[in-house]
Structure formats: C-alpha cells, structure tokens
N, CA, C and O atoms as a GROMACS GRO file, in nm:
protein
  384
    1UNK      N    1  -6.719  -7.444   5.159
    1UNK     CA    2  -6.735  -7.421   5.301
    1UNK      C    3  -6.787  -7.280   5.327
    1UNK      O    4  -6.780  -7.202   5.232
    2UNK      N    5  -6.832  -7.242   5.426
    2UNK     CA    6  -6.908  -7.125   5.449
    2UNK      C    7  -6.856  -7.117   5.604
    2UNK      O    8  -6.872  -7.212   5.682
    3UNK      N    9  -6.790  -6.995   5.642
    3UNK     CA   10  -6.735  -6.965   5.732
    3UNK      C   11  -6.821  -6.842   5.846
    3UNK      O   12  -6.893  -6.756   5.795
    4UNK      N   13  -6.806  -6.846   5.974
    4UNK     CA   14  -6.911  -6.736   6.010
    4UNK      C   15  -6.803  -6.714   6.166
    4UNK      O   16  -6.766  -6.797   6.249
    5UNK      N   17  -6.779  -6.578   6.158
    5UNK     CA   18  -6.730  -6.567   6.275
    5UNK      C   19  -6.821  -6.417   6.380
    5UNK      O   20  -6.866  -6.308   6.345
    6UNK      N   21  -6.812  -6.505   6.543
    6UNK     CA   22  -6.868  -6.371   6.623
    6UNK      C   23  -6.771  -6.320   6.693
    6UNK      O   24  -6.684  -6.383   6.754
    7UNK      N   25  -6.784  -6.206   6.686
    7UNK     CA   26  -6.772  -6.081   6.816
    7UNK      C   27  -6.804  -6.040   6.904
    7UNK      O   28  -6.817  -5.918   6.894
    8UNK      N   29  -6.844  -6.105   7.060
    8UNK     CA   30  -6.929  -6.111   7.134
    8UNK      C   31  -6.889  -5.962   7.240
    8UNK      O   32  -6.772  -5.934   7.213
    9UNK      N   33  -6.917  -5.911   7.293
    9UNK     CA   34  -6.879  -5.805   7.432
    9UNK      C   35  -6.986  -5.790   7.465
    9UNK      O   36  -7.098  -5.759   7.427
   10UNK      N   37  -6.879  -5.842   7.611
   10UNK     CA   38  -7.020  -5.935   7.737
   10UNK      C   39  -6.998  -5.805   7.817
   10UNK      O   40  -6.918  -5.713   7.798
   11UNK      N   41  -7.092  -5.825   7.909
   11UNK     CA   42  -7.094  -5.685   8.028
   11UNK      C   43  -7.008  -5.750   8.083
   11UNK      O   44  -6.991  -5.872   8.088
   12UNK      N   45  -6.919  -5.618   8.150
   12UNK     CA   46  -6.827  -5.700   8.295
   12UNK      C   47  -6.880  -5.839   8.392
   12UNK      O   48  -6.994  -5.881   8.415
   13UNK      N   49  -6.806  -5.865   8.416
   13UNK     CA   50  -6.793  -5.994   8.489
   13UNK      C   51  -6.877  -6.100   8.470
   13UNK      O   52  -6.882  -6.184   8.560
   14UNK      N   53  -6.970  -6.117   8.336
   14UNK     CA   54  -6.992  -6.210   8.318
   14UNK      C   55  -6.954  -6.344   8.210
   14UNK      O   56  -7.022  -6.441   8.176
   15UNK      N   57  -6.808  -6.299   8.174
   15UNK     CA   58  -6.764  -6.383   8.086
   15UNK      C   59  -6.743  -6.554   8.156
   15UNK      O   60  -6.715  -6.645   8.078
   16UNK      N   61  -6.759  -6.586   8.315
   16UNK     CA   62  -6.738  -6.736   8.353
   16UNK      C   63  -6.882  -6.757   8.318
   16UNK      O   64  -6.867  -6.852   8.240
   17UNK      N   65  -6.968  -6.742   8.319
   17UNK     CA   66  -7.125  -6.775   8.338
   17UNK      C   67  -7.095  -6.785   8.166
   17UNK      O   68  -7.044  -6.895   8.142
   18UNK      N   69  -7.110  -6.709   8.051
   18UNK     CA   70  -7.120  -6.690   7.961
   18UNK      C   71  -7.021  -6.837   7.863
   18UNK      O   72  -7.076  -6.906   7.777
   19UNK      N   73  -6.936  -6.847   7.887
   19UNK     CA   74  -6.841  -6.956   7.873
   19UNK      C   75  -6.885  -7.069   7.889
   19UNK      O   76  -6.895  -7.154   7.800
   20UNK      N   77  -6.919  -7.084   8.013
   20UNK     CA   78  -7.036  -7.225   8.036
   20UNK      C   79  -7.129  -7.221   7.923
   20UNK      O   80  -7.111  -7.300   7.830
   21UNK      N   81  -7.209  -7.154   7.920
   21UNK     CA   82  -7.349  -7.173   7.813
   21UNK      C   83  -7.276  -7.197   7.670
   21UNK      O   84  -7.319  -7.269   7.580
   22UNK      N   85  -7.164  -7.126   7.669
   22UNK     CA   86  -7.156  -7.094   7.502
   22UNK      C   87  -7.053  -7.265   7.458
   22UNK      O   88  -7.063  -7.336   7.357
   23UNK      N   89  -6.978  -7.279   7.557
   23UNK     CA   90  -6.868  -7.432   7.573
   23UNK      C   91  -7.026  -7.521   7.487
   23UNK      O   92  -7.044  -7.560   7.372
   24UNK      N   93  -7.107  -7.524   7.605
   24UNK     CA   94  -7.201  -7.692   7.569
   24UNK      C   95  -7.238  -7.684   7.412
   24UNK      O   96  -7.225  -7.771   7.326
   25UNK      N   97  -7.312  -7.489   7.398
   25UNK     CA   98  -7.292  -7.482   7.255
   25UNK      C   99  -7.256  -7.547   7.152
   25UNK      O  100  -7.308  -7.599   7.053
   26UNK      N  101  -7.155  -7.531   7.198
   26UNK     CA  102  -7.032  -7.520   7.102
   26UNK      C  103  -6.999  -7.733   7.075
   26UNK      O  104  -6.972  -7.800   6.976
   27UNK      N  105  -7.022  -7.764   7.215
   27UNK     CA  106  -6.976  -7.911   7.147
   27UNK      C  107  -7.159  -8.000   7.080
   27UNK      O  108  -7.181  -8.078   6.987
   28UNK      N  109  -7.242  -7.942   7.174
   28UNK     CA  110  -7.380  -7.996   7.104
   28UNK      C  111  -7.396  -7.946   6.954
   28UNK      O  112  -7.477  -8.002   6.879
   29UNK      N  113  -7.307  -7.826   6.906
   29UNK     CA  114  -7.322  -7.814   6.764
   29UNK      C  115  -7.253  -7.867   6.733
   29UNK      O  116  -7.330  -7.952   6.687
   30UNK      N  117  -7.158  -7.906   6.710
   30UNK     CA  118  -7.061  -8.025   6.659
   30UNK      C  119  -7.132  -8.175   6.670
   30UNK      O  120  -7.158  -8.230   6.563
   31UNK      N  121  -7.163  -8.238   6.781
   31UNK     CA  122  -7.196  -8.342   6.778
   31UNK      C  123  -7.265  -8.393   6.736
   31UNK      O  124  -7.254  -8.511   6.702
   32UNK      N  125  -7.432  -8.272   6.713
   32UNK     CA  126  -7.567  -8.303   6.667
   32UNK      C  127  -7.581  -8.224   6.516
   32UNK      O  128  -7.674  -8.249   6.440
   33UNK      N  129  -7.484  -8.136   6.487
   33UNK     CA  130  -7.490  -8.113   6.320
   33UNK      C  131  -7.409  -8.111   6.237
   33UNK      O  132  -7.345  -8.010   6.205
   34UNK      N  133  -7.392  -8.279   6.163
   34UNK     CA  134  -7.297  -8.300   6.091
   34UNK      C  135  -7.228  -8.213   5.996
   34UNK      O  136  -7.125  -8.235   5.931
   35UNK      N  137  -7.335  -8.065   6.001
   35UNK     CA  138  -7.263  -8.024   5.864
   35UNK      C  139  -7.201  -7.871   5.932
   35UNK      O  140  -7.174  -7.757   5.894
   36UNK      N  141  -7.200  -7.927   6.020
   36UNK     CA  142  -7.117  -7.790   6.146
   36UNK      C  143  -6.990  -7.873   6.162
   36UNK      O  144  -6.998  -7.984   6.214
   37UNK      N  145  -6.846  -7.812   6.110
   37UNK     CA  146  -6.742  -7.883   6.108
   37UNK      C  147  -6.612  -7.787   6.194
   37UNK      O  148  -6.505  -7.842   6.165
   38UNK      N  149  -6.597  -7.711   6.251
   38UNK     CA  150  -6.516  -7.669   6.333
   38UNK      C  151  -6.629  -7.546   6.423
   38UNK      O  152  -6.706  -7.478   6.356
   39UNK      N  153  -6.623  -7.532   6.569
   39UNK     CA  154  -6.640  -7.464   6.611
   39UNK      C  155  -6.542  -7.432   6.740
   39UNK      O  156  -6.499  -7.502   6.832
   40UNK      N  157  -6.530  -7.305   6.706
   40UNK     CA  158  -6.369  -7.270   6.749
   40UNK      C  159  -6.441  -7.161   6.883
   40UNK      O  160  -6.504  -7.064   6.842
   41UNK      N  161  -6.430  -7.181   7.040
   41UNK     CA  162  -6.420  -7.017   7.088
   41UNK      C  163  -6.280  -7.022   7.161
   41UNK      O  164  -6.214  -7.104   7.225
   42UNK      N  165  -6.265  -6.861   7.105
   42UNK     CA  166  -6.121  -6.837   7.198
   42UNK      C  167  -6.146  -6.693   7.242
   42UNK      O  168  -6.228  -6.611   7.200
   43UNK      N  169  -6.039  -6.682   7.351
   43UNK     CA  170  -6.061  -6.549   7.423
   43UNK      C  171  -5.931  -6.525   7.493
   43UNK      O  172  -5.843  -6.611   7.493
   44UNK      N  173  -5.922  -6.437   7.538
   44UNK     CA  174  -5.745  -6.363   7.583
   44UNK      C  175  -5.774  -6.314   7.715
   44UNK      O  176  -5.894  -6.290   7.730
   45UNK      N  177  -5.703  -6.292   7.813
   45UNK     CA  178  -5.725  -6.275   7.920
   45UNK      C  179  -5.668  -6.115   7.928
   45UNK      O  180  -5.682  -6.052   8.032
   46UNK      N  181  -5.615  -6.067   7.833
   46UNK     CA  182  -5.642  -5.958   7.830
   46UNK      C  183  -5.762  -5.828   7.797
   46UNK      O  184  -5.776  -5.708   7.818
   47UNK      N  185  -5.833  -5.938   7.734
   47UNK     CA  186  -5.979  -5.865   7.697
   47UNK      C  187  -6.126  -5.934   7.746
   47UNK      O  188  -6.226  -5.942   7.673
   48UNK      N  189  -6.117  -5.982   7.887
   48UNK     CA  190  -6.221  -6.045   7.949
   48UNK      C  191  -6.319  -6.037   7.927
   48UNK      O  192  -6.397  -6.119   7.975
   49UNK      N  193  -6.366  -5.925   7.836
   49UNK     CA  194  -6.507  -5.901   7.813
   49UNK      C  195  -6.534  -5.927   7.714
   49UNK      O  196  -6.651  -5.897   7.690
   50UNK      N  197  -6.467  -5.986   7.610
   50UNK     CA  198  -6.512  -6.057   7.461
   50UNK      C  199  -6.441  -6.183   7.453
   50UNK      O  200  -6.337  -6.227   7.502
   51UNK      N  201  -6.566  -6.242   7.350
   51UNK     CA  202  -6.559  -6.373   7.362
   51UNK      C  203  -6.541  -6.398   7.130
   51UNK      O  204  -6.623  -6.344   7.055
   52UNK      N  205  -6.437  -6.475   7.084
   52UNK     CA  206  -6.512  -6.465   6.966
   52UNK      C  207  -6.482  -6.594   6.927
   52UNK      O  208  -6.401  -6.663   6.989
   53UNK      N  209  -6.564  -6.647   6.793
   53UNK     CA  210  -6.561  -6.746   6.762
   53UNK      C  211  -6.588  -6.771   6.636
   53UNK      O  212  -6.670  -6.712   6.566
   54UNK      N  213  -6.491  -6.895   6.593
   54UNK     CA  214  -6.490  -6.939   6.439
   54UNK      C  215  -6.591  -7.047   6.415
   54UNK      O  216  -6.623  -7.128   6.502
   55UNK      N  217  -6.630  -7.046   6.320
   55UNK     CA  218  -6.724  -7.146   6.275
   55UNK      C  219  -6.727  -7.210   6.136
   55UNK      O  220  -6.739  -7.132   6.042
   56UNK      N  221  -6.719  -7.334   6.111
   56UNK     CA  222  -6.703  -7.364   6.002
   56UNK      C  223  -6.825  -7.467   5.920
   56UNK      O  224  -6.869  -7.565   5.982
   57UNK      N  225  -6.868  -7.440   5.794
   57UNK     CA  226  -7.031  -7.534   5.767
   57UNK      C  227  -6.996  -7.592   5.700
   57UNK      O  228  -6.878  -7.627   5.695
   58UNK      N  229  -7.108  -7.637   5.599
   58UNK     CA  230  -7.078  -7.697   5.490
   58UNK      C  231  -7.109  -7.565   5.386
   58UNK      O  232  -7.034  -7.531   5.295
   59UNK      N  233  -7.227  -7.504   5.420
   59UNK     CA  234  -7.249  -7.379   5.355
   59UNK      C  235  -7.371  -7.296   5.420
   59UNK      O  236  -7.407  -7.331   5.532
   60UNK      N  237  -7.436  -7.192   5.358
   60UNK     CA  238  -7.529  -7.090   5.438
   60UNK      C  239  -7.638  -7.175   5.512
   60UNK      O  240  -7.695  -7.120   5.606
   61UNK      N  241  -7.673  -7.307   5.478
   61UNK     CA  242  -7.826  -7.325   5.470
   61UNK      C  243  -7.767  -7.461   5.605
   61UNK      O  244  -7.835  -7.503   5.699
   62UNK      N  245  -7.682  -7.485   5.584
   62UNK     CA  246  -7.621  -7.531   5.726
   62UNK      C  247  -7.620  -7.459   5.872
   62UNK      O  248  -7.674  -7.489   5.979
   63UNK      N  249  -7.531  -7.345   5.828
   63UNK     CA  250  -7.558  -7.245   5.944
   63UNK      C  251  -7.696  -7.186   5.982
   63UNK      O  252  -7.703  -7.136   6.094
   64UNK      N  253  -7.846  -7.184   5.880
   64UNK     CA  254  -7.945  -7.200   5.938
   64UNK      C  255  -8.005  -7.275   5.973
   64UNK      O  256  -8.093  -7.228   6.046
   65UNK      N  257  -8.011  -7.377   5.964
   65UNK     CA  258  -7.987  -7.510   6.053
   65UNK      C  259  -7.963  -7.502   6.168
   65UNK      O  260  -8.034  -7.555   6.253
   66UNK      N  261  -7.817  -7.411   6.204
   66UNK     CA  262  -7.749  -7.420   6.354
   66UNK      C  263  -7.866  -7.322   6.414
   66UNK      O  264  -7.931  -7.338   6.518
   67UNK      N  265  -7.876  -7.205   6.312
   67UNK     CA  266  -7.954  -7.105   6.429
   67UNK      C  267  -8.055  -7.133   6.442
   67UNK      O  268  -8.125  -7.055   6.506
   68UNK      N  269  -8.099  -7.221   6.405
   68UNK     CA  270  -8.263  -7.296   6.423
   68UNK      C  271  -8.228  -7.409   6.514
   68UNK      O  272  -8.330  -7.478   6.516
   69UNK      N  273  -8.144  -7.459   6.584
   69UNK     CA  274  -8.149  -7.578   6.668
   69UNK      C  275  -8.199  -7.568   6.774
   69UNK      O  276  -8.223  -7.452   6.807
   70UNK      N  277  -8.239  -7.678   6.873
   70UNK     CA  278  -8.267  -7.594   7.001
   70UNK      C  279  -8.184  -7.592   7.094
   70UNK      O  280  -8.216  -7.550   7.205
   71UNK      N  281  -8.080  -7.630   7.068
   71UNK     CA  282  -7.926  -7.594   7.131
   71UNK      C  283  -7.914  -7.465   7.115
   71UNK      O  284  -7.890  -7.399   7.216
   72UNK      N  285  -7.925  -7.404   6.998
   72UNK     CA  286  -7.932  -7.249   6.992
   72UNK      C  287  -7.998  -7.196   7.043
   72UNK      O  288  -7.954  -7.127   7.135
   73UNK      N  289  -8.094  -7.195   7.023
   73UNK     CA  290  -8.232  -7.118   7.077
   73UNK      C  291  -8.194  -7.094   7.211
   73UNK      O  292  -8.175  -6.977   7.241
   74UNK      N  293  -8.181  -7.170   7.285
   74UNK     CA  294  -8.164  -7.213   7.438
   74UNK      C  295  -8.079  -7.106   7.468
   74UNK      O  296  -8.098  -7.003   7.533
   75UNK      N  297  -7.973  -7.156   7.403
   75UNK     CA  298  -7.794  -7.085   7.482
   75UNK      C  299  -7.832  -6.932   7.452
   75UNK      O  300  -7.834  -6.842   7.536
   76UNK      N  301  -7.865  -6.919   7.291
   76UNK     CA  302  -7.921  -6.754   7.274
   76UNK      C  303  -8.013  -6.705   7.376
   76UNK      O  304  -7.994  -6.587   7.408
   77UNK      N  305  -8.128  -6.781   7.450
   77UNK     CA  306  -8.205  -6.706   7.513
   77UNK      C  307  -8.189  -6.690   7.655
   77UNK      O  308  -8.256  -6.614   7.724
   78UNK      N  309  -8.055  -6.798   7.712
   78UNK     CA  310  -8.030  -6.788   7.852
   78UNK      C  311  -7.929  -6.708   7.870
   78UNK      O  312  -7.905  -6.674   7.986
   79UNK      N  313  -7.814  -6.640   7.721
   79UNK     CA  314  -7.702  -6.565   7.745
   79UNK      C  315  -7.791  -6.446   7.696
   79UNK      O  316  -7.714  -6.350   7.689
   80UNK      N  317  -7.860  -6.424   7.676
   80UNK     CA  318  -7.930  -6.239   7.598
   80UNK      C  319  -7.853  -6.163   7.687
   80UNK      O  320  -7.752  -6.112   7.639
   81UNK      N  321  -7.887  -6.137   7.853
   81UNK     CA  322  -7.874  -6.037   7.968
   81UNK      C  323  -7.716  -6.035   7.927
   81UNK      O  324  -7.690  -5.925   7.878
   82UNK      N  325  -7.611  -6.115   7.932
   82UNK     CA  326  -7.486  -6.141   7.882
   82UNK      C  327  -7.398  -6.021   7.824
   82UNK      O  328  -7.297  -5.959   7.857
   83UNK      N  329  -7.486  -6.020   7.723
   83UNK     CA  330  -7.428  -5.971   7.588
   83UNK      C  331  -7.486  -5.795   7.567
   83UNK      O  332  -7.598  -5.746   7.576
   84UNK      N  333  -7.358  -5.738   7.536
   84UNK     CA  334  -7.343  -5.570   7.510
   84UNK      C  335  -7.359  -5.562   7.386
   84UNK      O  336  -7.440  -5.482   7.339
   85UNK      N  337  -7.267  -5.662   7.292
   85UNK     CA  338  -7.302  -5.629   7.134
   85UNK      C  339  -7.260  -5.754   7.081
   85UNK      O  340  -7.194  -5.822   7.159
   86UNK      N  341  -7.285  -5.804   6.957
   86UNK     CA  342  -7.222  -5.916   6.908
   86UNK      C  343  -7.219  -5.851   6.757
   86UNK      O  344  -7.316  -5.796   6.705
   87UNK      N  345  -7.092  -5.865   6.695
   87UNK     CA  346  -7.079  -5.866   6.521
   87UNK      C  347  -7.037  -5.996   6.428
   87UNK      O  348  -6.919  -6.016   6.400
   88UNK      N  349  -7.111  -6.055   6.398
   88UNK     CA  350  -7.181  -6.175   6.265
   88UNK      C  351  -7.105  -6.118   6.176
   88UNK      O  352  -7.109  -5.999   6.145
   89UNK      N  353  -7.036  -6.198   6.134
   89UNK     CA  354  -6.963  -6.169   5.961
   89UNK      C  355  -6.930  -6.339   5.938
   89UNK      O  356  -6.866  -6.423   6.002
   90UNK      N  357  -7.010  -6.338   5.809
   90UNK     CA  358  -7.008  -6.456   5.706
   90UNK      C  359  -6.884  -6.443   5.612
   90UNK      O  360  -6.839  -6.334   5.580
   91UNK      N  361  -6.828  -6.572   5.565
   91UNK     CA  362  -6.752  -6.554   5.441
   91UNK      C  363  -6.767  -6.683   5.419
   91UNK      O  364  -6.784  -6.780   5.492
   92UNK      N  365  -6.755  -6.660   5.245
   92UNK     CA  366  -6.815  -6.784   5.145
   92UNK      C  367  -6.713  -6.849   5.052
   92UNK      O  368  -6.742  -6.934   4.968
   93UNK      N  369  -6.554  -6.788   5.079
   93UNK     CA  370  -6.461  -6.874   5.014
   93UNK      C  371  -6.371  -6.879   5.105
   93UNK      O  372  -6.319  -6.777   5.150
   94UNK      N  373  -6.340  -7.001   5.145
   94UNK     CA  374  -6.226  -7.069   5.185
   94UNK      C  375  -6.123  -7.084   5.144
   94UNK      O  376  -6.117  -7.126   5.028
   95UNK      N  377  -6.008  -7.059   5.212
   95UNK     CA  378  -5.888  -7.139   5.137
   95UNK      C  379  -5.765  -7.218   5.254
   95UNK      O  380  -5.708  -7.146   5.336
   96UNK      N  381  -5.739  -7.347   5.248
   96UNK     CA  382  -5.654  -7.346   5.384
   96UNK      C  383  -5.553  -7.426   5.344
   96UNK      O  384  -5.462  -7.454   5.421
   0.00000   0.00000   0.00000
C-alpha cells in the first residue's frame, strides 16, 4: 500500500467553500479509482483553517493516476485561490 497524506491551510473563511470541492473529491476518487482505497478528510473546529487528509493506494503509480484524473484537475484548479500552503508526504510501508 502506498499512503499519502495533505496539509492543507486555507485563507480565512474559506474552509465551507473548500470542503464542498474537496468532499465530491474525495468520493469521485473512491468511486472512479479502484486502486484509491481509503480517502479520509478530517478537520477540527479548532483549527478552521486546515483541512488534512489520508489517503490510501495500491501504490505510487496509483496515486498518479489520481493526480492525473479529471476529478483532480478540476477540484485542484477551482480550490488554487483557497489554499495558503499545502504539505504532501508519501509513505511506502504500511502496517495496520
């Protein structure tokens, strides 16, 4: 399995707008790429301005797959204004 988690920090007040786009994401990658097997977002209402999320593949060449979909493409190019910073970290052994 090949694991990939983000770190999103959104500008103020746009984490409801941002949620919408990233939700459909999140279930059109599941539904339309079999080898996309958990996609997790969670967020705390103590830190309104980040958003992060687990992701689970089959392995690397899966997850380029995801970032090549046009589910991605889309959600990436309608949340850009959104987003202050995001941090990408991969990991390549599992254990659960």
């Amino acid at each position: 399995m090949f694991v990939v988690t983000v770190t999103f920090r959104l500008h103020p007040g746009t984490q409801t707008a941002f949620l919408k786009y990233m939700l459909a994401n999140a279930a059109q990658s599941l539904g339309a790429e079999p080898e996309c097997h958990q996609f997790d977002v969670c967020t705390d209402p103590a830190r309104p301005d980040e958003v992060f999320l687990y992701e689970v593949y089959t392995d690397a060449d899966a997850f380029q797959v995801h970032l090549k979909s046009a589910h991605f493409v889309s959600f990436d190019t309608v949340v850009r204004d959104m987003v202050a910073d995001k941090t990408v970290q991969t990991f390549t052994e599992v254990w659960q």
